[in-house]
N, C-alpha and C positions, 0 to 999 in steps of 0.2 A: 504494500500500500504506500510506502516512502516513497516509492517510485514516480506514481500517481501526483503526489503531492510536489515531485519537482517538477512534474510535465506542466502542472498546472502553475506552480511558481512562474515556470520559464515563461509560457501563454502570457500571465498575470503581467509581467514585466514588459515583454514584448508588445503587447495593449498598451499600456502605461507611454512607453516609450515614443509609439506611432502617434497616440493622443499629444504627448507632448511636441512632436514635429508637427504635427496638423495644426497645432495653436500657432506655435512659431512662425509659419508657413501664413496663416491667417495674417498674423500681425503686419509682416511683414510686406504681404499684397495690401494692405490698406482698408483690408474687410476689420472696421468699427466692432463690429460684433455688439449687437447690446446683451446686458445680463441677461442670462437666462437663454442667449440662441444656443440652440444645437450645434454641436462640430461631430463633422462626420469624415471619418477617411476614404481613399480612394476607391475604396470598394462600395461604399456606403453603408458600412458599421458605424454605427453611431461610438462616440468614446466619450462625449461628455457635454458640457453644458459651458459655457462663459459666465464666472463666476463674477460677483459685485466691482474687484479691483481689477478686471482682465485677464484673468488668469484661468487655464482649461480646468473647470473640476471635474474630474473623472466619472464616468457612470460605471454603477457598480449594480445588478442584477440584485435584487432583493433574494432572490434564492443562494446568492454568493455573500448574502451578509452574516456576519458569524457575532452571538450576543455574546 
């Protein structure tokens, strides 16, 4: 099951990462972005939301949230 748990790290990371060049990328082109727009990658997976200061916050699956 450790196994598991690095595949999904790595995924985890890998998501993380693409959302954070998608933001960068955004900024960059001069897309404003107001709070709250979607940012989606070049696939069209969503990764997160434009948070209050500009910054990409992450979307995270409610079935992936750990109490």
């Amino acid at each position: 099951m450790a196994k598991q748990r690095t595949t999904f790290d790595k995924l985890q990371k890998e998501r993380n990462r693409k959302a954070k060049q998608a933001a960068k990328r955004d900024r960059r082109q001069g897309e404003s972005g107001t709070a709250g727009s979607p940012v989606y990658d070049d696939n069209g997976i969503l990764l997160g939301t434009v948070g209050e200061d500009g910054e990409l916050v992450p979307y995270v699956p409610e079935s992936q949230i750990l109490d």
